[in-house]
C-alpha positions, 0 to 999 in steps of 0.5 A, a space after each residue: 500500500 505504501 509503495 502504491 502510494 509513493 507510485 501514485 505520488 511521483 505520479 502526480 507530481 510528474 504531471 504537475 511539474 511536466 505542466 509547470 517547468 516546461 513550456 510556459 512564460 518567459 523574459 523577453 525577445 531574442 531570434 535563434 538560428 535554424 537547423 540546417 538538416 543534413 542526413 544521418 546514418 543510425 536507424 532512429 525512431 519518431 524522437 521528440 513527437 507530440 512533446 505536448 503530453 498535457 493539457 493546455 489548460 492545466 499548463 495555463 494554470 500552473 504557469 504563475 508557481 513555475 518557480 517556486 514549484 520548480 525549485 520543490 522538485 529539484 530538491 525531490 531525490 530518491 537516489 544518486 546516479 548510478 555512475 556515481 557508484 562506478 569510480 572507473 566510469 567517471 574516470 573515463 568519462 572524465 579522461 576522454 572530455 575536451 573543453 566545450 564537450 556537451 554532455 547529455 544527462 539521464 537521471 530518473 532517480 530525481 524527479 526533475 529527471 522526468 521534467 522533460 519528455 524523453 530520455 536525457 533531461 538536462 545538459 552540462 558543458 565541460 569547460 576544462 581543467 586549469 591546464 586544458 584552460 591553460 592550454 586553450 590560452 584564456 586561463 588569466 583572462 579576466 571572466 576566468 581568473 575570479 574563478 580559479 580556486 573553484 576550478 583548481 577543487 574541481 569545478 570543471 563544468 558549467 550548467 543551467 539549472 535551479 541554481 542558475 548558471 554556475 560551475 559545477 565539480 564531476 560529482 554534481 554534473 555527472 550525478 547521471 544513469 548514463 551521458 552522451 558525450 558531443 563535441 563541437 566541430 570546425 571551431 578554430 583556436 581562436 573561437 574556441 576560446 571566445 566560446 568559454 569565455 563567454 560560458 564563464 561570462 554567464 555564471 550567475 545568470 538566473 535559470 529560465 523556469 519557463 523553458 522559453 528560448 524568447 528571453 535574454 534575462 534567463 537561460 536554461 540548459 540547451 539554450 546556453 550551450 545555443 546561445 554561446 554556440 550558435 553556429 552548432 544548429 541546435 533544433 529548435 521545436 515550438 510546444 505550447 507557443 513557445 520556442 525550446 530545445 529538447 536535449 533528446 533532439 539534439 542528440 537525435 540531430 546530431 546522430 543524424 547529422 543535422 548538429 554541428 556537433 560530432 558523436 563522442 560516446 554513450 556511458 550508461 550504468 545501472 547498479 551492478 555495473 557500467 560501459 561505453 557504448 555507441 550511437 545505436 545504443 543512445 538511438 535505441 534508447 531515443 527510440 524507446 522513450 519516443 515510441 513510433 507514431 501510429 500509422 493508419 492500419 492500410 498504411 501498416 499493411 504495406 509492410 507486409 506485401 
């Protein structure tokens, strides 16, 4: 009776929360580029169909109390990543990780987890060591200077979350079940180190609750990553009037080619162990959080002839 309980709880607050932090309002105006499709080479399924899995009117009312509600759910944990329990997984997630690498996160053992329909719920970007920043030339530059102590004690990513933007260590970034690992193509010394500048340049900005790509006064996660590298074409989608960008297509559009970004790696764990697998693994979880749309049966029949 308990655990039907606790089910009918996390039930009810997914709804809510899925209504509440995704697809509302927003702060003010700002364009984005398009895509450019390209094709691709991995059998994927209907990613990031029907994103509107609830009612307009309910996404209407839970509009004023996205914040507060927002930072309730981010507190709701019923267990840690199951990379965490992997030391030799972090350490070769980590080994392999280049400045500006974007890591995608799936962890449903937090609520905010389920926020967002589909597999990877959240975005990371891995800004580097102090030798890495070292090496790219923009160690002393003044908007990465003030935050050299916390990345000499390991705070080597970036992110948007309830948090707002901040630097985060590997324990907090990769507080995951499995990542995907991209990595920008075609950028040039010199825009490599515009591009983390202008990450550490946006520490402290407030978190976007609405998830509303209109806005320069508020960010969330993929929107970061698009408005510091635009040139990377993430997809865009509109869902309930508003412009965002889902971390399962930019991982679905990157395998298909239509991202800037190259493929690295999939890491995924459960609680007896970890391993690295490739771009039909991540797509075979793509396709299973987004199951194929249902096509008329005379349609279906043609499969068969």
């Amino acid at each position: 009776m308990a655990s039907d309980g606790m089910t009918l709880v996390r039930a009810s607050a997914r709804a809510l929360l899925i209504a509440l932090l995704l697809f509302v309002s927003a702060c003010t105006t700002v364009e984005k580029p398009a895509p450019a499709p390209q094709p691709g080479d991995v059998r994927l399924g209907d990613c990031c169909r029907q994103p509107e899995r609830y009612p307009k009117g309910l996404v209407t009312l839970a509009e004023p109390f996205a914040p507060a509600i927002g930072k309730l759910v981010a507190a709701m944990v019923w267990r840690k990543g199951y990379l965490l329990r992997h030391a030799p997984a972090m350490e070769t997630i980590l080994a392999g990780l280049q400045p500006l690498d974007i890591i995608t996160v799936n962890n449903k053992g937090r609520l905010s987890g389920h926020a967002i329909p589909g597999h990877f719920g959240h975005a990371a970007i891995y800004v580097g060591t102090e030798r890495q920043l070292r090496r790219a030339g923009v160690w002393d530059l003044p908007a990465i200077r003030k935050h050299h102590d916390a990345i000499r004690k390991g705070a080597l990513f970036i992110e948007a979350d309830n948090k707002g933007v901040h630097l985060s260590d590997a324990p907090l970034a990769l507080d995951a079940d499995a990542i995907a690992q991209l990595r920008p193509r075609g950028l040039n010394p010199a825009r490599r180190r515009l591009a983390l500048v202008e990450f550490y340049k946006r520490v402290g900005m407030p978190f976007d609750y609405y998830f509303d790509l209109d806005t320069t006064a508020c960010t969330f996660c993929t929107e970061l990553v698009n408005t510091v590298l635009p040139e990377m074409r993430l997809p865009e989608r509109r869902v309930y009037g508003r412009r965002l960008i889902l971390p399962d297509e930019v991982v679905d559009a990157t395998l298909r080619g239509r991202t800037g970004f190259a493929f690295q790696r999939y890491v995924r764990a459960d609680r007896d162990g970890w391993e690295v697998l490739g771009r039909e693994a991540v797509a075979a979880d793509l396709r299973a959080a987004w199951p194929a749309a249902k096509r008329p049966p005379q349609v279906a029949a043609m499969d068969h002839r």
